[in-house]
Short mmCIF file of the C-alpha atoms (twelve columns), coordinates in Angstrom:
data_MODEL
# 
_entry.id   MODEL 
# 
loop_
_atom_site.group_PDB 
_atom_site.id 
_atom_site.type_symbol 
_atom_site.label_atom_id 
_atom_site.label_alt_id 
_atom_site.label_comp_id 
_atom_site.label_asym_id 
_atom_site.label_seq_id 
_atom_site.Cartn_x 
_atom_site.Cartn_y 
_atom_site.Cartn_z 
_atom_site.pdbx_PDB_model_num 
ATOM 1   C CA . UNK A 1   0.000   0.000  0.000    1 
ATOM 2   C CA . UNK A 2   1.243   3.330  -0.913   1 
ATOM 3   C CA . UNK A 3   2.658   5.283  2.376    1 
ATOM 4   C CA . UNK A 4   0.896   8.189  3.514    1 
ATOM 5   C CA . UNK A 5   1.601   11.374 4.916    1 
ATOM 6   C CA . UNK A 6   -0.683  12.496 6.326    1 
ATOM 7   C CA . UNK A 7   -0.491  13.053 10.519   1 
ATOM 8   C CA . UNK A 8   -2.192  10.356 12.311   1 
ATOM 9   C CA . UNK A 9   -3.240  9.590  16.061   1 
ATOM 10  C CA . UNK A 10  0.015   7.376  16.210   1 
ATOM 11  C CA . UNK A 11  2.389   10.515 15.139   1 
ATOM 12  C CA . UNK A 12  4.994   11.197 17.893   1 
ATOM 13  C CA . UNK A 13  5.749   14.851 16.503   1 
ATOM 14  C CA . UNK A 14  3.550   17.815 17.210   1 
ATOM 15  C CA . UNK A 15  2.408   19.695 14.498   1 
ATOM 16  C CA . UNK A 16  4.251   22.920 13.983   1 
ATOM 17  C CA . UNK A 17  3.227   26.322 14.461   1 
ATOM 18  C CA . UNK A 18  3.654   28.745 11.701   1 
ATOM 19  C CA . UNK A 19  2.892   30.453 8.667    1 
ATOM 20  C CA . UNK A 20  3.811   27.059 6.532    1 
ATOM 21  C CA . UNK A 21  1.157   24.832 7.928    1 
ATOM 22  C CA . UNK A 22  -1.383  27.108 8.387    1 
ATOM 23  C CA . UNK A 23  -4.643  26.840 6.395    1 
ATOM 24  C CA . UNK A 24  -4.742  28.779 2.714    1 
ATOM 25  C CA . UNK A 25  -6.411  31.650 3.392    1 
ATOM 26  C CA . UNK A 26  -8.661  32.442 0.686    1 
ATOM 27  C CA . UNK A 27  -7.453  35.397 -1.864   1 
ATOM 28  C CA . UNK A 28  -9.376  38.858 -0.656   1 
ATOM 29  C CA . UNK A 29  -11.380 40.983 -3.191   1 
ATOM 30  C CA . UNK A 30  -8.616  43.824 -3.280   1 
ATOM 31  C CA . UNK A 31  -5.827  41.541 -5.088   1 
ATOM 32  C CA . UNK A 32  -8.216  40.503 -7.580   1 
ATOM 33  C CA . UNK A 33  -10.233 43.656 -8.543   1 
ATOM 34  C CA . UNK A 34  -6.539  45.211 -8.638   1 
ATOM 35  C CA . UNK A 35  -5.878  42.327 -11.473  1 
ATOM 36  C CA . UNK A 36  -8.914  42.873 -13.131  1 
ATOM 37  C CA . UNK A 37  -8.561  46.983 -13.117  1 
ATOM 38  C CA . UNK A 38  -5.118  45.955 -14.329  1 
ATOM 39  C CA . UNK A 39  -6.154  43.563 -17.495  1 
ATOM 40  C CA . UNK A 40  -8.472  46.172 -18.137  1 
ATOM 41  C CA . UNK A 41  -6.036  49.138 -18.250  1 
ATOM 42  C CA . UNK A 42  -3.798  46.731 -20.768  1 
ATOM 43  C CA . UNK A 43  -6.546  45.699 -23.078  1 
ATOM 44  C CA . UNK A 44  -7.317  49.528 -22.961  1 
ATOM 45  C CA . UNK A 45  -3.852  50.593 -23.699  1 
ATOM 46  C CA . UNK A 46  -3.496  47.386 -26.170  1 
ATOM 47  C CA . UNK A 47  -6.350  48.233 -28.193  1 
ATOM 48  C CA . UNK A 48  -5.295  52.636 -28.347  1 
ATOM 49  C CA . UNK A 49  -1.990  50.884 -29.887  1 
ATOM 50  C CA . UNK A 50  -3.937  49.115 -32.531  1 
ATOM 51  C CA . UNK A 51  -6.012  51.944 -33.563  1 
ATOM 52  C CA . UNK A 52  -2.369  54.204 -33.622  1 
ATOM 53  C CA . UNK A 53  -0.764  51.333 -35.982  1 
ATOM 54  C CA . UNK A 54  -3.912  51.375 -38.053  1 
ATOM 55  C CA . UNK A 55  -4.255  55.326 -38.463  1 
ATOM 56  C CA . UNK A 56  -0.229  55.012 -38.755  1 
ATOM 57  C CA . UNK A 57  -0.389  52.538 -41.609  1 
ATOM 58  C CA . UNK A 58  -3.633  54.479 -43.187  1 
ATOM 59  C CA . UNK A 59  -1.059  57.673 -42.939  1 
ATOM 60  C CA . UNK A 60  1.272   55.885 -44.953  1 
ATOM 61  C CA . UNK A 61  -0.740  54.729 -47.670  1 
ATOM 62  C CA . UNK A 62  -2.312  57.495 -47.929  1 
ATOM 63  C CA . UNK A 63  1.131   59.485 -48.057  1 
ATOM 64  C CA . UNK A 64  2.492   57.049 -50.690  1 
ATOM 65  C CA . UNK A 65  -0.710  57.581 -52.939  1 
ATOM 66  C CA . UNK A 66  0.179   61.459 -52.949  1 
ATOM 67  C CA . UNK A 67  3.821   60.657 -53.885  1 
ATOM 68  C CA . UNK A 68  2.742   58.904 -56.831  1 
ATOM 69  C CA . UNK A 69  0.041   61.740 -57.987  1 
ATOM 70  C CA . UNK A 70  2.960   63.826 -57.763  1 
ATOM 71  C CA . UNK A 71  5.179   62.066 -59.751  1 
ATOM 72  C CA . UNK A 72  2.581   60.640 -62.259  1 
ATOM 73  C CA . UNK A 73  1.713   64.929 -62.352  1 
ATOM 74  C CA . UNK A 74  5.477   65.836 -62.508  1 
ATOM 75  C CA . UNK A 75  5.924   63.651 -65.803  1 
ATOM 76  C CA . UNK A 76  2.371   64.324 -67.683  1 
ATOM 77  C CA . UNK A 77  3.398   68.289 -67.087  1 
ATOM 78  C CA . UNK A 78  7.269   67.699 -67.416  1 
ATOM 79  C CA . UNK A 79  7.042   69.025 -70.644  1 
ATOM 80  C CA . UNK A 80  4.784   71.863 -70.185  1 
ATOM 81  C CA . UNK A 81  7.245   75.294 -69.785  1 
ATOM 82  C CA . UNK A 82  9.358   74.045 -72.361  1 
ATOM 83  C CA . UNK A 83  6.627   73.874 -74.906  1 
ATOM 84  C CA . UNK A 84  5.444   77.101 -73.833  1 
ATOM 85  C CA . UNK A 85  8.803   78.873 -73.859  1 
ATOM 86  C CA . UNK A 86  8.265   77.181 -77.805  1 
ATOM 87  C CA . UNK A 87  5.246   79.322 -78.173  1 
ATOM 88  C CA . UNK A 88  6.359   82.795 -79.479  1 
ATOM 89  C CA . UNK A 89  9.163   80.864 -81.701  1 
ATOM 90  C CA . UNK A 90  6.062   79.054 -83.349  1 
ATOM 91  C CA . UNK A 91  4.259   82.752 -83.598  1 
ATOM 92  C CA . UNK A 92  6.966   84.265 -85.543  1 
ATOM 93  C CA . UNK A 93  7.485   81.604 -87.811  1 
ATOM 94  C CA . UNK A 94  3.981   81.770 -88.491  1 
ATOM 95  C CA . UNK A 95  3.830   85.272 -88.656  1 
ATOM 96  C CA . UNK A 96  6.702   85.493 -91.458  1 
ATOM 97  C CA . UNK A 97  4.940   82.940 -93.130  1 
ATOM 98  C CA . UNK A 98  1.758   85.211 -93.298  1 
ATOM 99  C CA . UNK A 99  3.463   88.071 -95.279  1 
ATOM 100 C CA . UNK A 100 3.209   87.255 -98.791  1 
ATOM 101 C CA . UNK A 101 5.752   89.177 -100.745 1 
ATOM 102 C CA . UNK A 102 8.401   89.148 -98.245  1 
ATOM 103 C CA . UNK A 103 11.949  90.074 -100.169 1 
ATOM 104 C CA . UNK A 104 15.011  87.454 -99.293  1 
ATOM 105 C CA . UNK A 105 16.249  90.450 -96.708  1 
ATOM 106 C CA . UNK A 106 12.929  90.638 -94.585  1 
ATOM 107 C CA . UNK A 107 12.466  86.582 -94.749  1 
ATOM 108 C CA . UNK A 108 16.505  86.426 -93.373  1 
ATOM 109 C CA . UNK A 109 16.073  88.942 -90.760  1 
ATOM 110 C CA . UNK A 110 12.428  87.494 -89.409  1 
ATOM 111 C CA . UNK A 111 14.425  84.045 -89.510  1 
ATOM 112 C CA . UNK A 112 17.689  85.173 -88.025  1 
ATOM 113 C CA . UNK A 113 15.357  86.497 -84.867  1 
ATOM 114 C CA . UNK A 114 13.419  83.775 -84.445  1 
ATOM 115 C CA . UNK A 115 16.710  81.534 -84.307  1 
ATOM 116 C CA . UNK A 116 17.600  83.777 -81.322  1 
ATOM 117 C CA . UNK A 117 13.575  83.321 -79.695  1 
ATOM 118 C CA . UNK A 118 14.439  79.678 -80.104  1 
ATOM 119 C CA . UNK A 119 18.428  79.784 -78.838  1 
ATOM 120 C CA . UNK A 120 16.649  81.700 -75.531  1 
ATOM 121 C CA . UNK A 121 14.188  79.295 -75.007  1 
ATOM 122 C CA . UNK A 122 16.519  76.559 -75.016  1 
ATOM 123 C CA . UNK A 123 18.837  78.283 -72.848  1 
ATOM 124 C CA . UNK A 124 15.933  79.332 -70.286  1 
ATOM 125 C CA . UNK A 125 14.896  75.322 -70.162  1 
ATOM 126 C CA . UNK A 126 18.781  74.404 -69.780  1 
ATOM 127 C CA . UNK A 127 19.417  73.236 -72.976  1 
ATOM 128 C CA . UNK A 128 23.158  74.392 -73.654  1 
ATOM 129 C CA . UNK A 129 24.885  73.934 -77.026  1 
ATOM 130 C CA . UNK A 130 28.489  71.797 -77.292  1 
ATOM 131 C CA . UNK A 131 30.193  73.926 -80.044  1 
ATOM 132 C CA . UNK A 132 33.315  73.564 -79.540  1 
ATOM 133 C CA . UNK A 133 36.033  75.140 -81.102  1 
ATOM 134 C CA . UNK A 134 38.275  74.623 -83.604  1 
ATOM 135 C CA . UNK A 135 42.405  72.981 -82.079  1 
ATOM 136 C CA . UNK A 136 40.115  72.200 -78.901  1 
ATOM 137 C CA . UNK A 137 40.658  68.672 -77.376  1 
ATOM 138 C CA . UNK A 138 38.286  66.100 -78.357  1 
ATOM 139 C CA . UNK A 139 35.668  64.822 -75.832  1 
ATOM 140 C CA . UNK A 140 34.749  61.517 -76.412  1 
ATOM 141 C CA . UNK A 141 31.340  62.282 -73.864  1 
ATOM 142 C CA . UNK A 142 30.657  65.070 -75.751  1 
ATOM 143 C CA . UNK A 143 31.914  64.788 -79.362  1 
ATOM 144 C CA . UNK A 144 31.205  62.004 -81.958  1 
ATOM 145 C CA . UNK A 145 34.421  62.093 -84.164  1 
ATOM 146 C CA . UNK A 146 32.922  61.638 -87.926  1 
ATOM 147 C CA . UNK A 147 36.144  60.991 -89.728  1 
ATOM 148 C CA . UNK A 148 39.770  61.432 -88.704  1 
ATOM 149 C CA . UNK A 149 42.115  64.087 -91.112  1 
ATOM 150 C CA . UNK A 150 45.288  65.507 -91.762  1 
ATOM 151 C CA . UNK A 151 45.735  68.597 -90.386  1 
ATOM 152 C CA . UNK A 152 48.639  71.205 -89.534  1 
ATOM 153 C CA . UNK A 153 47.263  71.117 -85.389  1 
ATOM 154 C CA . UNK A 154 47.830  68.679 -82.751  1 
ATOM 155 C CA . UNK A 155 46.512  65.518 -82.983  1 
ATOM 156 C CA . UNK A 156 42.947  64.294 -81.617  1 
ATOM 157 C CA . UNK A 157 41.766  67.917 -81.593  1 
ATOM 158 C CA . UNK A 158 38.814  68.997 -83.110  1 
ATOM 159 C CA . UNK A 159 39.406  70.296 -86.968  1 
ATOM 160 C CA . UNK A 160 35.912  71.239 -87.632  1 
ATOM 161 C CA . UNK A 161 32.229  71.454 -86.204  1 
ATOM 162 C CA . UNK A 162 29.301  69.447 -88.915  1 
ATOM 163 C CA . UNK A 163 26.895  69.872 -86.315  1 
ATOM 164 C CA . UNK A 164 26.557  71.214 -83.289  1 
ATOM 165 C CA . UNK A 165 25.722  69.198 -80.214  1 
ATOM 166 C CA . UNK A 166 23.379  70.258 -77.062  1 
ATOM 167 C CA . UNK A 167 23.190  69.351 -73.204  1 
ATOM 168 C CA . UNK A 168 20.334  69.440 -71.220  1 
ATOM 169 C CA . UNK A 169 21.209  69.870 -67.284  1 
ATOM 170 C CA . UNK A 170 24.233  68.542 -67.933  1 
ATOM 171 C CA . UNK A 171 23.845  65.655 -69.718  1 
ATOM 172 C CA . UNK A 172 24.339  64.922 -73.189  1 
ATOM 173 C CA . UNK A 173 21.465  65.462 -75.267  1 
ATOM 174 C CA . UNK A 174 22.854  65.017 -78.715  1 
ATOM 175 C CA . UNK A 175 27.021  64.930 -79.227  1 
ATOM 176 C CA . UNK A 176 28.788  67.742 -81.352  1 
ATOM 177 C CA . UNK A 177 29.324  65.652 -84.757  1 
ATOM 178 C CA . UNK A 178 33.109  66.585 -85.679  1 
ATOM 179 C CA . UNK A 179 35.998  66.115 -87.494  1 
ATOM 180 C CA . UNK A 180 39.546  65.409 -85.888  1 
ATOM 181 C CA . UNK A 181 43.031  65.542 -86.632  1 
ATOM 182 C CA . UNK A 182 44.828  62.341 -87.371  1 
ATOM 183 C CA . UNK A 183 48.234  61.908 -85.925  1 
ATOM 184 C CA . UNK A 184 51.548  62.704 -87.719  1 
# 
């Protein structure tokens, strides 16, 4: 039979005195309303956390969906001041087409000002010409060598200009088509 523990009439020792042995005493109302006012002040606090991550992550999106308006705005409109910095070149080269007996001297001097409308424009929207001139080093980032020639300068260095070339901010919108001079 298993052995028990348990104090008996036949027990020589006297039971103890003391906080160990004495009876469970039964858990007053004041620990466990403070637990329950507790729980309740966390699932409070948990549930003002979840509506600050939700309003955070509605934030978000909703900042994300502006920064893609903006940018979807930014490149519809990219264009816009350039082509109307265009507009007045347009309006003179209508408005010398309009006159119908123009002489050679009028139709050079209307076209000779609107190249200037149009070199301003470009220059107002960044666009810079690559001219370079003529005994100047060759680029390779922003000259396109056409053909190498003889020539009485030092060589690779630019002999002549066939077309200009343009930057815009910087970067190479079109290289300056040139010739160069071929070693000795």
């Amino acid at each position: 039979m298993a052995e028990n523990n348990l104090p008996t009439d036949q027990d020589p020792s006297p039971p103890e005195s003391g906080a160990e042995n004495a009876p469970p005493q039964s858990a007053g109302p004041e620990p466990l309303a403070a637990a329950l006012a507790e729980l309740a002040e966390l699932k409070a606090k948990n549930q003002e956390l979840a509506d600050q991550h939700l309003r955070s992550q509605a934030d978000m999106q909703n900042t994300r969906r502006r920064a893609d308006e903006e940018v979807a705005k930014a490149r519809k409109f990219a264009v816009e001041a350039f082509a109307e910095s265009l507009l007045p070149v347009c309006d003179s080269l209508e408005a010398g087409l309009a006159i119908p007996d123009a002489t050679p001297e009028v139709i050079r001097e209307g076209a000779e000002a609107t190249l200037r409308q149009l070199k301003s424009a470009l220059e107002r929207n960044k666009v810079v010409e690559i001219n370079p001139a003529a005994a100047a080093k060759f680029d390779p980032h922003q000259h396109q060598a056409i053909s190498v020639v003889p020539a009485d300068q030092e060589p690779n260095t630019v002999v002549s200009v066939l077309q200009k070339g343009y930057l815009i901010a910087e970067r190479v919108l079109r290289p300056a088509l040139v010739t160069v001079a071929a070693a000795k």
